[in-house]
N, C-alpha and C positions, 0 to 999 in steps of 0.2 A: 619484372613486369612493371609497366609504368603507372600509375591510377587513371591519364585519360584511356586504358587500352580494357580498365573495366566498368562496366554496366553498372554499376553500384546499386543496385535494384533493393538490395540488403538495407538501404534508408527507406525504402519505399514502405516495409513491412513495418519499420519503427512507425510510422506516421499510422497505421493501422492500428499496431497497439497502446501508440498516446492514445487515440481516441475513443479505443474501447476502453482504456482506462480512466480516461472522462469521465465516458460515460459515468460508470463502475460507482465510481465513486460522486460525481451528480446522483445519483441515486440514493446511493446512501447517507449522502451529507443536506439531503432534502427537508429532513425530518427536524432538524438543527436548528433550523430558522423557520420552521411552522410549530416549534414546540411550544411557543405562548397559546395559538390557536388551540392547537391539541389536546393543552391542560383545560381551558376553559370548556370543549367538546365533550371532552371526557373524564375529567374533573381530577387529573392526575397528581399526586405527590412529586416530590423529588423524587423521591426512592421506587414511584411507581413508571417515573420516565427512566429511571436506570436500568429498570427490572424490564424494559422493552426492549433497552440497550441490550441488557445482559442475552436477553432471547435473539434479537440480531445475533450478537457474535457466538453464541455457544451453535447457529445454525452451519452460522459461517466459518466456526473452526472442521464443522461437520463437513461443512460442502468442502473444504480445503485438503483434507484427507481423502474424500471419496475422488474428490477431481484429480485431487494429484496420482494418485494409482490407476485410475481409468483412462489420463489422457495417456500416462507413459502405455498403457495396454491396448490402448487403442489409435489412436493422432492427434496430432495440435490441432491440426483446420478439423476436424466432426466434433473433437470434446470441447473447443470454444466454440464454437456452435452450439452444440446444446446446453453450456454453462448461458450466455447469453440470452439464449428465448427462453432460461427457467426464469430468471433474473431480471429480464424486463418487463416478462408478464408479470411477474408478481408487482415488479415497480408499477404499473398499470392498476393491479386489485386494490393497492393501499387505498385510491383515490376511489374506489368500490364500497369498502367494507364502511360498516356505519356503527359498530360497537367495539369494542375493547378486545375480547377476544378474538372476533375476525383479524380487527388489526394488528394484533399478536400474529397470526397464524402467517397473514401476510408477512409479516416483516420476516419471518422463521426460514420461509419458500425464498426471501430477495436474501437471507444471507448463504444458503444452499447453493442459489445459483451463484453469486457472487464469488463464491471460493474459489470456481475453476480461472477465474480473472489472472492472477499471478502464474499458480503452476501451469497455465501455457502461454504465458507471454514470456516468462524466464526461459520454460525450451525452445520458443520460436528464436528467441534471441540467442541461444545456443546452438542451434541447428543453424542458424544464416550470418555469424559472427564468429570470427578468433579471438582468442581468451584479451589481448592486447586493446580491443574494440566493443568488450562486451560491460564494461563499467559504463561507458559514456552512452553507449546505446538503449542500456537501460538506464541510466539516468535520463536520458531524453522520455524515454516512455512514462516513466513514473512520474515524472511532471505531469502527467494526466492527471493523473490525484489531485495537483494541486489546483491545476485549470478548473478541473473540475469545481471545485472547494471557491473558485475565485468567480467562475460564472452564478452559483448557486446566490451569492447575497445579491447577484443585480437581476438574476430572473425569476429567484425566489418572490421576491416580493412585488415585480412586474405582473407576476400573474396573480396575486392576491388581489393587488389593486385592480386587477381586469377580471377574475372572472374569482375563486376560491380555492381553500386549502385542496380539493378534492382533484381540481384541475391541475394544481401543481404536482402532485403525484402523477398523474394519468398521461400527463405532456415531457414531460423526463423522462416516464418507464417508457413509453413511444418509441423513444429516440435509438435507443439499441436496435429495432429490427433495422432500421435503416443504413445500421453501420453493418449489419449482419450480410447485407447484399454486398457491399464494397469486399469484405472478409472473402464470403464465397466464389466472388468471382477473378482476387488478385491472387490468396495465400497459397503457396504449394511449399514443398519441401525443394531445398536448393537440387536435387540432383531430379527433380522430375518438373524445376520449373523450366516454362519456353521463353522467361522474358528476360535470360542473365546468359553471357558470353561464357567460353569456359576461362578466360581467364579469372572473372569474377568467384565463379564455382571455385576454380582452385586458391582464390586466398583465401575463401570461407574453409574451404580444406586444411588450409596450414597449419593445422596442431592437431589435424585426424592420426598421423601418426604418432607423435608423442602421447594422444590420448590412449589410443592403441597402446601402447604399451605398458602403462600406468596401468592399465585394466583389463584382467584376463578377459571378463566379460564384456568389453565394450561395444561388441555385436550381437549378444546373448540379451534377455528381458532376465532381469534382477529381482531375487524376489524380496519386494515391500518389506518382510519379518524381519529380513539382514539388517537391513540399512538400521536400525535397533543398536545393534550389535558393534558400532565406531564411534570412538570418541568425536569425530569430526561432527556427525548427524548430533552429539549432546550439545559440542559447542554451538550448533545454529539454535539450535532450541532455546538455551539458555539466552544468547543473544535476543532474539525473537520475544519471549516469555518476558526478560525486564523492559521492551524497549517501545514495544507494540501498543500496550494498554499507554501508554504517553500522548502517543501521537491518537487514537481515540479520543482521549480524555481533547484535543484539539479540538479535532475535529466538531463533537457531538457538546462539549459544553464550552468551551470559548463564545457563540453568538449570545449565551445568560449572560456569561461571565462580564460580556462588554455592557449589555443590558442593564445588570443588576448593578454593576462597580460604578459604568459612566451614562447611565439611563439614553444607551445608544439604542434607538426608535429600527427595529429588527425588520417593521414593514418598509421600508425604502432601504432605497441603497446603501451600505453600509463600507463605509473608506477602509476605517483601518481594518475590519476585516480581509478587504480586498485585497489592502498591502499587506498583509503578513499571509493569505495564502500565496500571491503572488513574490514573495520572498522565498519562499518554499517552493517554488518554480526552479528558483536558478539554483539554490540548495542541491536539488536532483542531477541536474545538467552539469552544476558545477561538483557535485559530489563524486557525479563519475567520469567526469573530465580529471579532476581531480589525481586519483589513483590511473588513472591512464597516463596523463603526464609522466607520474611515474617509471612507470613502465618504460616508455619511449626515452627516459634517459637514464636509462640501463640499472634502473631498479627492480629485483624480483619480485613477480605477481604477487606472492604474498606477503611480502612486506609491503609492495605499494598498496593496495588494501588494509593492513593492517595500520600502518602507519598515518592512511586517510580517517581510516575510522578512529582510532586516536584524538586525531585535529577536532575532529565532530565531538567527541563525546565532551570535550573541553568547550566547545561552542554552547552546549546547552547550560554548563556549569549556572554562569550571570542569571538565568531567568527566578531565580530564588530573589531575587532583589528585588522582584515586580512589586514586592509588599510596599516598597517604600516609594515607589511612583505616587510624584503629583498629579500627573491630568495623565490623559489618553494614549496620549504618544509616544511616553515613557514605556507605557506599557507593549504597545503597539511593536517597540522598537527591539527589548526585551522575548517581547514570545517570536515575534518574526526570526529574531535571531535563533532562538530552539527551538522554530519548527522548519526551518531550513536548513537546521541542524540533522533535525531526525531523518527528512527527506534525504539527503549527502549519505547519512550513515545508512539508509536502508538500501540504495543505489548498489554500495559496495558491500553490504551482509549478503542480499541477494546473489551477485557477481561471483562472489568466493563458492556460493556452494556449486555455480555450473566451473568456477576452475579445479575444485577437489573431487566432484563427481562425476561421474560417466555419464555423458548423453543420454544416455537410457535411463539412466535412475534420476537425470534433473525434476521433473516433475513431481515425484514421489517425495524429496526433499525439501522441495520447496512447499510443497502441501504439507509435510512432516512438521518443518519450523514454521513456518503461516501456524498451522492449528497452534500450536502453543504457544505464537503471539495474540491468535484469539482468545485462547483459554485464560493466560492474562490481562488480557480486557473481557472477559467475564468475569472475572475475581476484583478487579480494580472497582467497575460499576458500584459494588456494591458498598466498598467503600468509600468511593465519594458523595455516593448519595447520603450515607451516613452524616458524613464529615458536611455538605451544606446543608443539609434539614438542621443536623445538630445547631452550627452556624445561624443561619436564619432562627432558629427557635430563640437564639440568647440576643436575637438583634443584629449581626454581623456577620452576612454571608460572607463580604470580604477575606475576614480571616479563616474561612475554610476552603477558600481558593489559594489562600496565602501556603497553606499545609500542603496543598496539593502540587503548587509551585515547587516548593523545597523538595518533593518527593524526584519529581520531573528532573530537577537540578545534578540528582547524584543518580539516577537510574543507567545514566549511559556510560560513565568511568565504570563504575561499579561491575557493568554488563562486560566492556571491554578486558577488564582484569579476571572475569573469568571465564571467557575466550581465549585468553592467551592462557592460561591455566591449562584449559583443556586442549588447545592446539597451538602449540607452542611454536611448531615446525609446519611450515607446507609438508606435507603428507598427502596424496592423492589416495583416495580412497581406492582397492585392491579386494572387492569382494568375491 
């Protein structure tokens, strides 16, 4: 079969879930760059803005679990649907609530619905993708994260300067129903959509029998308790649990971090954050271009994963040096490099679990290792908030970003060696 003779409709659904992954994470990285406002609002600590964090992600290890076993139980197009309208109505209330524990409660509800974000865009990209095409496709999508993260410093602060912090909430949560129309009127499952020829159908086919075979079950619904029960399900977790709370600690304190080290003015537009999310773009794209190359010159799936995510984990190594950075760009140059990093390695952590697990149980996996990359960024929070309160108390927050650097530096060798520990061999999961 030739490629002009398919439809390729299968990118069409990528560009659906870049953008609900924008969204996703515009939402959540909103708060990032209104946290000066926020502290002055509500007269926050460090440790009392981590403790907000903490409640974000302990909601959002919560929605990751329930989404991932509801959408496998029930579909990709209704469970990202209603993962969406919990998730941007809340992003709507933050710009509502006028005290501390509303805004708590808020934030609890946007990480609830937030969870179902990944567990069904990793099965939509299983369901309309061969295991050969599914690194790069998801690395295309998960560059929403980063878009996202790189629109947030130039419209974060457009809208401060035009209207307040309240509005900046209210005009990002907004923005999901609108993608929600696009969702409900293009997504269907490749065998019952009308817009893809059958040649296209049958190359998203071409590993239904080999999956078949690997998995007695791979037309039967899996029950959640198993999936416990395989070293493959510890190794994502463990992966997930060292790797996750890093790229948080990015996301939600990098805008101080530049603030407080190079008194970078957070209400305008802000460059090098720009460029170092926007490094974190091609990180993703090139992460699972990456191990796909691989692939296509006759390297096996899990080695070329393993072997990318290797490359990665050594990319972040350098960012321990940001201590000794003179000016901005040093810096800049430094974290862009490990958060492009991370972005690369999550592309192909994600990718391995729909090549080890059965279509049926992707979802439940990917909410499985999500939670415990939440539940690690619940645990991290608390101690970075430590680590710069302590810091600023003796005079030098610097050096408690410098701790946190070093930590970042060896979390992803570390995570990878015992990955390979626990799954040493491709092994297709056989429950």
């Amino acid at each position: 079969m030739s490629q002009t003779q398919r439809t390729n409709y299968r990118w069409t659904v990528v560009v659906l879930l870049f953008f609900a992954t924008t969204i996703n994470y515009l939402d959540r990285q909103v708060i990032g760059f209104l946290k000066p406002d926020l502290q002055k609002e509500f007269h926050w600590s460090e440790s009392d803005y981590g403790f907000i964090v903490i409640a974000f992600q302990a909601a959002y290890a919560f929605g990751l679990l329930l989404f991932g076993a509801f959408i496998d139980r029930l579909n990709t197009k209704q469970g990202y649907t209603i993962s969406i309208i919990v998730w941007s109505l809340a992003g709507v209330l933050n710009g509502v609530v006028n005290n501390t524990f509303g805004f708590l409660v808020v934030r609890m509800i946007l990480g609830v619905g937030e969870g179902g974000n990944f567990p069904a865009a990793i099965k939509a990209i299983a369901e309309w993708f061969p295991k050969k095409e599914r690194a790069f496709a998801t690395g295309i999508f998960n560059s929403g994260a980063n878009i996202g993260a790189v629109v947030a410093p130039i419209l974060v602060p457009w809208i401060l300067g035009v209207y307040d912090w309240q509005m900046a909430f209210i005009i990002t949560g907004a923005i999901g129903f609108i993608w929600l129309i696009f969702w409900w009127i293009y997504y269907e499952i490749p065998s019952r959509h009308k817009k893809i020829n059958s040649d296209e159908l049958e190359y998203i086919n071409s590993d239904a029998e080999e999956e078949a075979a690997e998995s007695k079950l791979a037309t039967e619904k899996i029950a959640w308790s198993r999936l416990f029960t395989v070293r493959q399900t510890w190794a994502l977790v463990v992966g997930k649990f060292l790797t996750d709370p890093m790229w948080y600690f990015f996301l939600f304190w990098l805008p101080s971090y530049f603030s407080s080290t190079f008194n970078l003015d957070l209400k305008k537009p802000t460059l090098p954050l720009i460029l170092i999310y926007t490094a974190t773009t091609i990180g993703s794209i090139g992460g699972g271009y990456l191990s796909s190359w691989f692939i296509k010159r006759g390297m096996p799936v899990f080695k070329a994963r393993k072997t990318a995510m290797f490359i990665f984990a050594l990319c972040v190594v350098p960012i321990f040096t940001a201590r000794y950075a003179t000016n901005i760009w040093q810096s800049v140059a430094l974290i862009g490099l490990a958060a492009a990093a991370h972005q690369a390695w999550s592309a192909n952590i994600y990718t391995t679990a729909s090549d080890i697990f059965p279509k049926k149980a992707v979802s439940s996996i990917i909410g499985i290792a999500g939670m415990a990359g939440s539940v690690g960024a619940i645990l991290f929070p608390f101690f970075i908030g430590w680590v710069l309160d302590s810091a600023r108390a003796a005079g030098n927050v610097t050096a408690g970003y410098n701790i946190l650097f070093t930590i970042c530096a060896c979390a992803y060798v570390a995570a990878w060696l015992l990955m390979h520990l626990l799954m040493p061999k491709r092994k297709a999961v056989n429950l």
